[in-house]
N, C-alpha and C positions, 0 to 999 in steps of 0.2 A: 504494500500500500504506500503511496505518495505522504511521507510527511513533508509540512509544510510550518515556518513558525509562523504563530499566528499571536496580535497583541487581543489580551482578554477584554481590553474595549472595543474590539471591530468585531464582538462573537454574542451571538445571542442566546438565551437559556430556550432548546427546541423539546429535549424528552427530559419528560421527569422523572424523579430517582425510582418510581414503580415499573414505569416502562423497564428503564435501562435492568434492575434487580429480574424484573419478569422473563427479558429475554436470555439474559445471559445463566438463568438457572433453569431454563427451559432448555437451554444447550446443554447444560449439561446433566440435566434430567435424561434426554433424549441419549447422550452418550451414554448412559450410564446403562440404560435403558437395552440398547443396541448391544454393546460390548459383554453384557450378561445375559443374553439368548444364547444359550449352549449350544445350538446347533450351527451359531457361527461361528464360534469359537470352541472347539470341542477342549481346547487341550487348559481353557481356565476351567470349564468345566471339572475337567481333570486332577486338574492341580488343587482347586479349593471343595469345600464340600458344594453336592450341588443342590442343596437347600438355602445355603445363603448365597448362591446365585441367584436362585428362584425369589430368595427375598432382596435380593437388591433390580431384579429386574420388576418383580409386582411392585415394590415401594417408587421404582421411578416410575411407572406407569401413573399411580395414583398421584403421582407431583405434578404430573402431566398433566392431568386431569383435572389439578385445583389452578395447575398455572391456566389453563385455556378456560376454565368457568371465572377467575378473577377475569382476563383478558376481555372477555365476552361483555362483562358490566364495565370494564375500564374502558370501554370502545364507545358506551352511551354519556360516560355522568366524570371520565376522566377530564384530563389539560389538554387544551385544543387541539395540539397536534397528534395527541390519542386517541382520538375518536373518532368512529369508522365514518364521520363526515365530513373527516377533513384529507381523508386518501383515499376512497372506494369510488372513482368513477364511473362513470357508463363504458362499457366497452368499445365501442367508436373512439373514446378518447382515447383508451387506451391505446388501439391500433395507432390511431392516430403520433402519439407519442413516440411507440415503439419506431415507426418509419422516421420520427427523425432524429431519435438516438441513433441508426442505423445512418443518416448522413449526416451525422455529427453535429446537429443542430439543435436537440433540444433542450427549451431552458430550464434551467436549475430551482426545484422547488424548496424550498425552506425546511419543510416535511418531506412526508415520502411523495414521490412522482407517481402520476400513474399508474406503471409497471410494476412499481414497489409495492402500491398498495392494493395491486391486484394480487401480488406473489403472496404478500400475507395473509388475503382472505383464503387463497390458495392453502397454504402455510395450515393454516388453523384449522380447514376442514380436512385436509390428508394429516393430520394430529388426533382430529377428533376420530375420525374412521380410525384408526392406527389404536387408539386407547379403548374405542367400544368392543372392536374386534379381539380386541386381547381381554376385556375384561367377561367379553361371551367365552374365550377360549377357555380361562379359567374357571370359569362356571362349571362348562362343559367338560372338560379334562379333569379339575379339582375337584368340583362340588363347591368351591368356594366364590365370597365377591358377589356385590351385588345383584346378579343374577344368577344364582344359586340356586333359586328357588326354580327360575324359569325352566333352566338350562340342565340340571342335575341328573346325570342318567341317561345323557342322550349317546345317540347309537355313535359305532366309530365311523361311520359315514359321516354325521354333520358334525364330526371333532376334525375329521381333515376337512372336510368342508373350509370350518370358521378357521382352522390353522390354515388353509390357503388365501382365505380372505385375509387375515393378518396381517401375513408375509405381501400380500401385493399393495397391502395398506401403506406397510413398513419403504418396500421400498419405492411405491409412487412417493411418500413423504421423505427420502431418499435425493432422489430426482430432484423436487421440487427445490429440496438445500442444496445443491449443486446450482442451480441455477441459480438462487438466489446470492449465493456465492460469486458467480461470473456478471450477476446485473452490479452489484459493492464496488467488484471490483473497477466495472465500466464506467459508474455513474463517478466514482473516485478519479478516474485517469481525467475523465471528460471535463469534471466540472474544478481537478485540480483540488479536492481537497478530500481528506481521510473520512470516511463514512462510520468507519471501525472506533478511532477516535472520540468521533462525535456520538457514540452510541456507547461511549466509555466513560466520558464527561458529560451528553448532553446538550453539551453547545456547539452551533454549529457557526460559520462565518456571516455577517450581519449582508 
């Protein structure tokens, strides 16, 4: 990422400290999350017991889950550049945008762009399918989790079932952070200034 020095009076205060706290434990909810699914990692599985895999993978799942229901109210009744009415456009706009980020044209939002705030609605619902799916899994595999009651019992047919919905949950929200990744990096080159940074402090260049 471009750093850039910047004086603290040409910088505005954009996310506030819940935003900034939300994403950055949502990464690593999400890491944490990932890296303790045995079946991609066989040999942690291996090495530590694989019950406190299982519980360090259920407990991220559930951080997920309070991160994206906090996210959800933060998006109506948070600080303006919080809420889903100050980045969720119409998609025309979006295209629109997007064509001229591609001829290096487009201008610089204070908030998120566009793009940005389309990737997060993005973001939020391949999270959301990613945590229901897994908490049907264990329902259906454990007997445990709030649908326990629904799900307890069910054949091994709708256990691979919901275990393949998971996994394509997991890695459509995969995808999505890859991209999300390569728009940081672009909006960063384009507009000449650290997006990482400013999601680190909050402020962005006035």
């Amino acid at each position: 990422m471009i750093s850039m020095p910047v004086n603290d009076v040409d910088e505005l205060p954009v996310w506030d400290p819940l935003v900034r706290l939300f994403h950055w434990t949502l990464l690593l909810g999400f890491c944490a999350a990932w890296f303790s699914e045995g079946e991609l990692f066989e040999g942690l599985a291996d090495r530590f017991d694989g019950e406190v895999m299982q519980f360090v993978h259920v407990s991220a799942g559930y951080t997920i889950a309070g991160l994206l229901s906090f996210r959800l109210l933060w998006g109506f009744v948070g600080s303006s550049h919080a809420r889903f009415s100050d980045f969720v456009f119409s998609p025309p706009v979006v295209l629109a945008y997007l064509r001229e980020v591609l001829t290096l044209r487009a201008r610089r939002y204070l908030g998120h762009n566009p793009a940005g705030g389309a990737m997060i609605v993005a973001l939020l619902l391949g999270l959301t399918a990613t945590v229901f799916t897994g908490l049907a899994l264990y329902a259906a595999d454990q007997g445990l989790g709030p649908f326990a009651g629904l799900l307890v019992g069910s054949s091994e047919a709708l256990i691979d079932w919901i275990k393949e919905a998971h996994e394509v949950a997991t890695n459509f929200t995969l995808l999505l952070i890859a991209g999300h990744l390569v728009g940081v990096l672009w909006e960063s080159l384009l507009h000449r200034e650290n997006l990482v940074r400013a999601m680190i402090t909050g402020r962005k260049r006035a």
